[in-house]
C-alpha positions in Angstrom: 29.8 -6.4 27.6 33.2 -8.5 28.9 31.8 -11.4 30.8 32.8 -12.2 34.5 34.2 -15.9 33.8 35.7 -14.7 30.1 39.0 -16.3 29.8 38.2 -19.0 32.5 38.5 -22.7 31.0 36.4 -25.0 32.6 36.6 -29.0 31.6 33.4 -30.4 31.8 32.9 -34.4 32.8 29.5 -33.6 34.1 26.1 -35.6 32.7 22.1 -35.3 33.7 21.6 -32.2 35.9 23.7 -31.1 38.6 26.7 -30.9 37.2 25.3 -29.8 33.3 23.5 -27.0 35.3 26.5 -25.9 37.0 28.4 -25.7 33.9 25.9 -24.1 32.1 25.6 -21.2 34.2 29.4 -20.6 34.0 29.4 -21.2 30.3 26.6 -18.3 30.1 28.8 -16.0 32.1 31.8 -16.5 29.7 33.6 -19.6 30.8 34.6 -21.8 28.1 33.3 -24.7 28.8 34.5 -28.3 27.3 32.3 -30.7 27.8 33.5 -34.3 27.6 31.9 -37.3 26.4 31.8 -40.7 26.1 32.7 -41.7 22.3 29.3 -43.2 21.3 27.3 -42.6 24.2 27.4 -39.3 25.2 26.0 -37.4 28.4 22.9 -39.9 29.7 20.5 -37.2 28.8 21.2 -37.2 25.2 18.0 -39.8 25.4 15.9 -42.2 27.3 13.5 -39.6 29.4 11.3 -38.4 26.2 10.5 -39.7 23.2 12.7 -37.0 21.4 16.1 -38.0 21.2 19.6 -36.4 19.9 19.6 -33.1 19.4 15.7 -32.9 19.4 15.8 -34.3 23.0 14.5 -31.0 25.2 16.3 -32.9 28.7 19.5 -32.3 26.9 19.6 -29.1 25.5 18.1 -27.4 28.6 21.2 -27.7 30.7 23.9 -27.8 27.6 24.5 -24.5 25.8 27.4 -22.5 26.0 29.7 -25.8 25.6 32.0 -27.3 22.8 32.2 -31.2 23.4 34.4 -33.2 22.6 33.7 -37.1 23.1 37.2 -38.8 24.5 37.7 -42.9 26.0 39.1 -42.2 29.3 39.3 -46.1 30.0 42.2 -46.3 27.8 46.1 -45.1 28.5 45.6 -42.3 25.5 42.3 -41.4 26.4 43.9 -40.5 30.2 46.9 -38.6 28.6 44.2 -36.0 26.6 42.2 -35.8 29.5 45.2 -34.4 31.7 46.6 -32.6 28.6 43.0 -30.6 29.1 43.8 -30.1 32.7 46.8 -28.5 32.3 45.2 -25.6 30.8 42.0 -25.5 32.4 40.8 -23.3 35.6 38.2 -25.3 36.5 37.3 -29.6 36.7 33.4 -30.2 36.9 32.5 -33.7 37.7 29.4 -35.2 39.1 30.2 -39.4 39.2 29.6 -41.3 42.2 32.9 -40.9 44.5 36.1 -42.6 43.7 35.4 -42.6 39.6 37.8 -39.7 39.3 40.2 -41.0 41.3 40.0 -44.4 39.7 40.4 -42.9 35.8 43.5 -41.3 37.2 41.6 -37.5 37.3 41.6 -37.2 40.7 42.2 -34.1 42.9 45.8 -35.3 43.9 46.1 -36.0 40.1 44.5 -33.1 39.0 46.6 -30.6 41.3 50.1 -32.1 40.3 49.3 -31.2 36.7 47.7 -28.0 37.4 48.5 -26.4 41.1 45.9 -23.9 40.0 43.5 -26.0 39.2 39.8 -26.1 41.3 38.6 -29.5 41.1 35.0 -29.6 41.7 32.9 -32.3 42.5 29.1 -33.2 43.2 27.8 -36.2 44.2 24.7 -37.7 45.7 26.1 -37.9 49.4 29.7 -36.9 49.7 32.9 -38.7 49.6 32.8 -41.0 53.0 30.2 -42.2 55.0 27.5 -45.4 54.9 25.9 -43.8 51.9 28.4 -42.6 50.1 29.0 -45.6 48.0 25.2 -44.8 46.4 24.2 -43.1 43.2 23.5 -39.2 43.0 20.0 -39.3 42.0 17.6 -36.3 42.7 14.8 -38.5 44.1 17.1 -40.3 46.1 18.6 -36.5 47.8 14.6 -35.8 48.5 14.0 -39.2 49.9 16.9 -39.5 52.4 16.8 -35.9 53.7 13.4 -36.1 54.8 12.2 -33.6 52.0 10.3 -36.3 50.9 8.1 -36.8 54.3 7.2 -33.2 54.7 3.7 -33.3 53.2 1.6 -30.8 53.3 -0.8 -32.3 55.5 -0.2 -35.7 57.8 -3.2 -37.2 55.9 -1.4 -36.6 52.3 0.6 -39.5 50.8 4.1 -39.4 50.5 5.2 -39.1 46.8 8.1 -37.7 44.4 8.5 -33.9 44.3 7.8 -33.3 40.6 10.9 -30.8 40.1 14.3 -32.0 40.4 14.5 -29.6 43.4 17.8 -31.5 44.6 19.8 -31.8 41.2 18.8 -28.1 40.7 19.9 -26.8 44.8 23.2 -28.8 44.8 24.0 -28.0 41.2 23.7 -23.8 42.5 26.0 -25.0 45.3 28.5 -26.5 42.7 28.5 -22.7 41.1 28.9 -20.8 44.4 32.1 -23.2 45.6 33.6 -23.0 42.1 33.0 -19.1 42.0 34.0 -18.8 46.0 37.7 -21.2 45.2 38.1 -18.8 41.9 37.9 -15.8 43.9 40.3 -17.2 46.7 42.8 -18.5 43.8 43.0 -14.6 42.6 44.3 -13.9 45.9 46.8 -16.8 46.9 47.5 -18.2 43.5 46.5 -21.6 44.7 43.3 -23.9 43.6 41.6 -26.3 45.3 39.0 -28.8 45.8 35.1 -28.7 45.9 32.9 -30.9 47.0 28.9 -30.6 47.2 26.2 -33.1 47.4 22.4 -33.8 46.6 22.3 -34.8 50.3 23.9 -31.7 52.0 22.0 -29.3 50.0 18.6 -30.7 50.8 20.0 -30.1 54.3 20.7 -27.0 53.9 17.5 -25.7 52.2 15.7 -27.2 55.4 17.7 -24.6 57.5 15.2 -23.1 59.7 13.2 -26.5 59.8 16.5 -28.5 61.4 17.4 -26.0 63.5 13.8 -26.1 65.6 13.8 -29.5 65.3 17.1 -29.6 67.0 16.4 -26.6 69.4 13.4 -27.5 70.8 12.4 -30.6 68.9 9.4 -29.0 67.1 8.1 -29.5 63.7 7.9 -26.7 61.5 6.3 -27.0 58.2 5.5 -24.0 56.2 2.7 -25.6 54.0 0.5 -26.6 57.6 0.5 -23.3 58.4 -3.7 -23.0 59.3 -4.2 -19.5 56.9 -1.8 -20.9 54.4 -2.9 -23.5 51.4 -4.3 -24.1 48.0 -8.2 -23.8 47.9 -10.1 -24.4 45.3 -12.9 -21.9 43.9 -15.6 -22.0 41.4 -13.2 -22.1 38.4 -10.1 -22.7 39.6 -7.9 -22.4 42.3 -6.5 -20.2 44.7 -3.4 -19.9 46.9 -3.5 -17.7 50.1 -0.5 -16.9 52.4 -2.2 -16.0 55.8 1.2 -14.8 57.8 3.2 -11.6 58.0 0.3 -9.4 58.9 -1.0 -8.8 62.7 -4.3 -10.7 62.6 -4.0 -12.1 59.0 -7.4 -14.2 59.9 -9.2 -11.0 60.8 -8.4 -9.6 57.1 -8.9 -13.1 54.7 -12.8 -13.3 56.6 -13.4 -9.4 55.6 -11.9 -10.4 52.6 -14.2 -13.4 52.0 -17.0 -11.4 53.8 -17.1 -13.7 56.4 -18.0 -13.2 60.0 -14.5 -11.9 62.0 -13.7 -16.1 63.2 -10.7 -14.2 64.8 -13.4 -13.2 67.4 -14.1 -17.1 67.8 -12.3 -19.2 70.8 -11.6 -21.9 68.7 -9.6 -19.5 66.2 -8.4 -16.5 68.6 -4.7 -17.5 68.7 -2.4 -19.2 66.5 -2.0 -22.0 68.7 -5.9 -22.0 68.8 -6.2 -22.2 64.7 -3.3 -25.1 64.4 -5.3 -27.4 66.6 -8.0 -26.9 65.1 -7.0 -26.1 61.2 -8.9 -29.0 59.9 -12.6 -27.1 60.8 -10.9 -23.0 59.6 -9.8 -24.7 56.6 -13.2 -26.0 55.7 -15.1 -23.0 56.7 -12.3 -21.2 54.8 -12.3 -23.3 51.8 -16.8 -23.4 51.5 -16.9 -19.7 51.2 -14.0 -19.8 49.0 -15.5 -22.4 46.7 -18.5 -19.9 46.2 -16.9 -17.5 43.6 -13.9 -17.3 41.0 -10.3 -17.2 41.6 -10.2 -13.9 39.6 -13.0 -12.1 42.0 -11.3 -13.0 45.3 -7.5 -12.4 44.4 -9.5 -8.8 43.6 -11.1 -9.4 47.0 -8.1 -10.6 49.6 -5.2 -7.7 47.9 -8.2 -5.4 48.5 -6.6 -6.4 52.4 -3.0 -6.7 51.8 -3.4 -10.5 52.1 -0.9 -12.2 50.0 -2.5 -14.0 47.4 -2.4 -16.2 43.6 -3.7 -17.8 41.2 -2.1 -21.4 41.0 -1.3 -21.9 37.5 0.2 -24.8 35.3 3.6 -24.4 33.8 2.0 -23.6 30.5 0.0 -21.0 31.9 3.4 -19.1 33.7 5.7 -19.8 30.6 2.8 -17.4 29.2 2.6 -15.2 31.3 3.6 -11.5 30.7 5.8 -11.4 33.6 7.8 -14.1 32.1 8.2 -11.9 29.2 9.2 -8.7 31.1 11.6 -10.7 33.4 13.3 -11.9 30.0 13.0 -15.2 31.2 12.7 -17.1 28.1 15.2 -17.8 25.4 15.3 -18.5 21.6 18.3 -19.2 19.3 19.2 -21.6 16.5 21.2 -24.9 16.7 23.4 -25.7 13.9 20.8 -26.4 11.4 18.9 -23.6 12.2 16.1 -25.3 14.3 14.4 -22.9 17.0 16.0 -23.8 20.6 13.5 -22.2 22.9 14.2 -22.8 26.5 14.2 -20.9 30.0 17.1 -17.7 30.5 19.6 -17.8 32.8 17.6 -16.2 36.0 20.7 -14.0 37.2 20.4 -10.2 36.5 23.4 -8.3 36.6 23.6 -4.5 35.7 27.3 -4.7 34.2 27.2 -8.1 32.0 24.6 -9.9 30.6 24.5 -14.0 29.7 24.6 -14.9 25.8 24.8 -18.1 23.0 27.5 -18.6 21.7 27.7 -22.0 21.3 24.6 -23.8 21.1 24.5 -27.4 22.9 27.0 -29.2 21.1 26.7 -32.7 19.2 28.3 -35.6 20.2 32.5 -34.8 19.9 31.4 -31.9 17.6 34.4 -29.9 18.7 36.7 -33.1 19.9 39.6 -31.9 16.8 39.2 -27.9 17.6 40.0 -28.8 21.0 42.7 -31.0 20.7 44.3 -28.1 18.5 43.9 -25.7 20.8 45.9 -28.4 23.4 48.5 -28.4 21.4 47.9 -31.8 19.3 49.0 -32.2 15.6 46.6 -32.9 12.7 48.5 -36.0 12.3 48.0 -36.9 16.2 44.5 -36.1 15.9 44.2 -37.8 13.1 45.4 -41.2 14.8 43.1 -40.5 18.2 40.2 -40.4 15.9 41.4 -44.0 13.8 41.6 -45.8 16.9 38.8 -44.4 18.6 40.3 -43.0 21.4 38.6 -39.6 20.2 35.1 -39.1 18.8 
């Protein structure tokens, strides 16, 4: 199948997640994505999270495939003068330092654009370009923290703690895709590129939506996981996650359910306004009966009434799981020395393409001479970047 990005060049200065992510889902749509390096050091997830490191290092290869790399100094004079002989070929720049570091190596929009006028320069970064935070790292726990993500607990008694997903790397990096995609469609159409910018910050924003807007209508909280009929309970084996809402009377079907006297009928649980000031005593008659039998019997139980209803399982458990398999969720292919890379699938289905390998995550400047060539650079030139270690 032709790919929807085939032909598109996109030059890569991303590292960690955001920006890798980004790439990697245009790289698995067709884009040819160069990644670029530091000589020696190399994209910050090459090691330090897990004990694997290289290219055994799981952080890396997650976020990396579909990408020839080539490791380049941009500190020096020569360095600068390959970067922009990249960028004059390339659709797309992908970086994701803190702001100004572009601008500062001389790879800046304004740069960029003189080069290139077609060029899209794209750009993620923990809080945007200006402002009184801007001058801070983009760190994922850092976008939860300062977005109030991080003080929306479940329950006003629950400590406030570290989302265990990189929720905010992975949301703003999904942005980065959808401006870069949104600027290449405009560019077939006027000819021009431009410049995108996203940040950790905004996109936690923005996946609070419905939460800012009543707090800024009507100056309300509204918290999803305090809903009273909604909640992890535990059972006899296990545990259980209900989703009382979307049903007239969902309290009237989770007690027949649970075989459970109608506590709809009750005046301290009539209404909805009735069962949030007082969720603390439904939840604990909810959660005794609950605790009574397996998970398995009362999933069979509560769909039984069309109430919405799971187990809660660990990753391991959903990696396993059949519907994993059927989605085609999970992917397997060799690296280079014919090691299993087994990983998660790109998650977008589309009936006319489909997302491949062909490059598997690259090592460190693997591919810094077949670039160059392709730029234009003699074996001799290339030769000389590599002696003086302007190249990798």
């Amino acid at each position: 199948m032709t790919q929807p990005l085939a032909g598109t060049v996109v030059l890569d200065f991303t590292q960690v997640m955001m920006g890798p992510i980004a790439t990697q889902t245009l790289g698995d749509y067709g884009a040819d994505v160069i990644k670029v390096e530091r000589p020696g050091v190399g994209d910050l997830s090459r090691r330090g999270v897990l004990a694997h490191q290289g290219m055994d290092n799981p952080v890396f290869l997650a976020l990396n495939r579909n990408k020839r790399g080539i490791a380049l100094d941009l500190s020096t004079d020569a360095g600068r003068k390959v970067a922009e002989s990249l960028i004059a070929r390339a659709d797309v720049v992908v970086s994701n330092f803190r702001p100004g570091v572009m601008e500062r190596l001389g790879l800046g929009y304004e740069e960029a654009r003189r080069i290139n006028p077609r060029i899209i320069w794209a750009s993620g970064s923990g809080f945007g370009p200006t402002g009184p935070y801007a001058h801070k790292g983009g760190q994922d726990v850092l976008g939860q923290a300062f977005s109030g993500v991080m003080k929306r607990t479940p329950d006003p008694d629950a400590p406030v703690s570290v989302y265990a997903t990189a929720i905010a790397d992975y949301t703003a990096g999904q942005h980065l895709v959808q401006g870069i995609l949104l600027a290449l469609l405009q560019r077939e159409r006027t000819g021009v590129g431009q410049k995108v910018e996203v940040s950790l910050y905004n996109s936690m924003l923005a996946m609070q939506a419905q939460e800012a807007t009543a707090r800024l209508m009507y100056d309300v909280e509204l918290n999803w996981a305090m809903m009273p009929l909604t909640g992890c309970f535990e059972t006899s084996d296990s545990e259980v996650v209900i989703i009382g809402a979307f049903k007239e009377n969902p309290l009237q079907r989770i007690c027949a359910a649970l075989e459970m006297p109608d506590l709809s009928a009750d005046p301290r649980f009539a209404e909805l306004e009735d069962q949030r000031e007082n969720r603390a005593e439904l939840r604990g008659l909810i959660a005794a009966r609950l605790s009574e039998r397996t998970t398995a019997h009362w999933i069979a139980a509560l769909e039984e009434q069309d109430v919405l209803c799971g187990p809660v399982l660990t990753l391991a458990e959903a990696l396993a799981s059949e519907q994993t398999e059927v989605n085609r969720m999970l992917l397997e292919f060799p690296d280079a020395e014919g090691r299993v890379i087994r990983t998660i699938a790109s998650p977008i289905l589309m009936s006319n393409s489909a997302p491949d390998v062909r490059v598997v995550p690259p090592q460190l400047g693997q591919h810094s001479e077949q670039v160059l060539s392709e730029s234009g650079y003699s074996d001799e030139q290339i030769r000389r970047l590599i002696a003086d270690g302007i190249v990798q």
